[in-house]
C-alpha positions in Angstrom: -26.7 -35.2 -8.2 -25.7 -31.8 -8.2 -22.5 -30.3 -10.7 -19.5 -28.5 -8.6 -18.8 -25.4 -9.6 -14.8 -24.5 -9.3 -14.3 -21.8 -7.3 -13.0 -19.4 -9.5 -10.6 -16.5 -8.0 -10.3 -13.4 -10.3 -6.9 -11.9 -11.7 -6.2 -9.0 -9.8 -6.8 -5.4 -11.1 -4.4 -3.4 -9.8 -0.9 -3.7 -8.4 1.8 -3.1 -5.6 5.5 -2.3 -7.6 8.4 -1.2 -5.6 11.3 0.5 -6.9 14.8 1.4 -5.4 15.8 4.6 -6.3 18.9 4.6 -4.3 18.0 7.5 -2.0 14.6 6.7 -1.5 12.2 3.6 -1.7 9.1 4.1 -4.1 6.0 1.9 -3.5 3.6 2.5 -6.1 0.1 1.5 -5.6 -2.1 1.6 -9.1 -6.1 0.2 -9.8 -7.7 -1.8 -7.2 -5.7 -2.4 -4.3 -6.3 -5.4 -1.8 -6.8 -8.8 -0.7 -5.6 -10.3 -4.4 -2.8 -8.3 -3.8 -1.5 -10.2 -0.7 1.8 -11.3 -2.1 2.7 -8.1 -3.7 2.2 -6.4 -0.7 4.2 -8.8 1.5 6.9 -8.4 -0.7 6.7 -4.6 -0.6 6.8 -5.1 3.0 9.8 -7.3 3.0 11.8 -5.1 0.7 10.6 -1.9 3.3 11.8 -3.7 6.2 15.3 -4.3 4.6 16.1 -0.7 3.6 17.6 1.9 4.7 16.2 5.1 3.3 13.2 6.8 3.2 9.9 5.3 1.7 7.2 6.8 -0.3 4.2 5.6 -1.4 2.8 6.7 -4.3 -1.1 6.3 -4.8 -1.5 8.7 -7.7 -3.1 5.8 -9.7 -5.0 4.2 -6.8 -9.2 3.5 -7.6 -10.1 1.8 -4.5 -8.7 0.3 -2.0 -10.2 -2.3 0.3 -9.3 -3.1 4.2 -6.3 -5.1 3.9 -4.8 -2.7 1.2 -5.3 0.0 4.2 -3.9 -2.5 6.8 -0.7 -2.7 4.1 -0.3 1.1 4.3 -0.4 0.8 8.4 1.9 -2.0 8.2 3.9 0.2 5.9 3.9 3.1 7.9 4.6 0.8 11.2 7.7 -0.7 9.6 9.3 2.8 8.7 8.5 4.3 12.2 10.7 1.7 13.8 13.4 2.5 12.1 12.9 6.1 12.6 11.7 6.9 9.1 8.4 8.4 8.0 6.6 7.3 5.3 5.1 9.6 2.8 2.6 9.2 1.1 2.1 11.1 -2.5 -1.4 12.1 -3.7 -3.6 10.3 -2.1 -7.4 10.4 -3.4 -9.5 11.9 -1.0 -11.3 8.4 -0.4 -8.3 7.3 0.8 -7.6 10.6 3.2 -10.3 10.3 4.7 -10.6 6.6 5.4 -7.0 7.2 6.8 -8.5 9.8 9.0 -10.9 8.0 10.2 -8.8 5.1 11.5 -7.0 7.4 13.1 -3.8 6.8 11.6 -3.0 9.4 9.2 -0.7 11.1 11.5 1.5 8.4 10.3 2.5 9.5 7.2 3.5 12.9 5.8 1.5 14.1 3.2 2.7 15.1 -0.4 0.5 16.5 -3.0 2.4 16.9 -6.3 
């Protein structure tokens, strides 16, 4: 008889925080962004959806970021283009540029570098 081993699912090591700033929606992504960050990012999403100002996403304090953290961004950027917004994004890494380049999507956000 063999002993089961618990599946044991690390704490996340980064995070998704969004803040109102009244004329403008701040995402902030920090450390290692993606799939433990699921529900951080679908509230981000959420709050997105429901405003009515102009997003930016700030990745100044992003290490890596896996697929689903650059599906979020897409999904992001999706959301604020059919409510005629742009998002912007604000220093990405150039790991992140590129990747975004790559996909063919970075045409959906307006870069700031800061």
């Amino acid at each position: 008889m063999t002993a089961s081993v618990p599946h044991v699912i690390a704490p996340p090591t980064g995070n998704i925080h969004v803040e109102d700033r009244g004329t403008h929606l701040v995402i902030l992504l920090a450390g290692d962004v993606g799939t433990a960050l699921r529900e951080e990012a679908g509230v981000a999403l959420a709050r997105t959806s429901a405003a009515d100002v102009p997003v930016a996403i700030d990745v100044t304090h992003l290490h890596t970021i896996d697929q689903s953290g650059v599906a979020f961004l897409w999904q992001t950027a999706q959301v604020c283009a059919e409510r005629g917004r742009i998002a912007t994004l604000v220093n990405p890494p150039q790991h992140l540029a590129e990747e975004l380049t790559a996909l063919r999507v970075a045409d959906l956000f307006t870069v700031v570098q800061d």
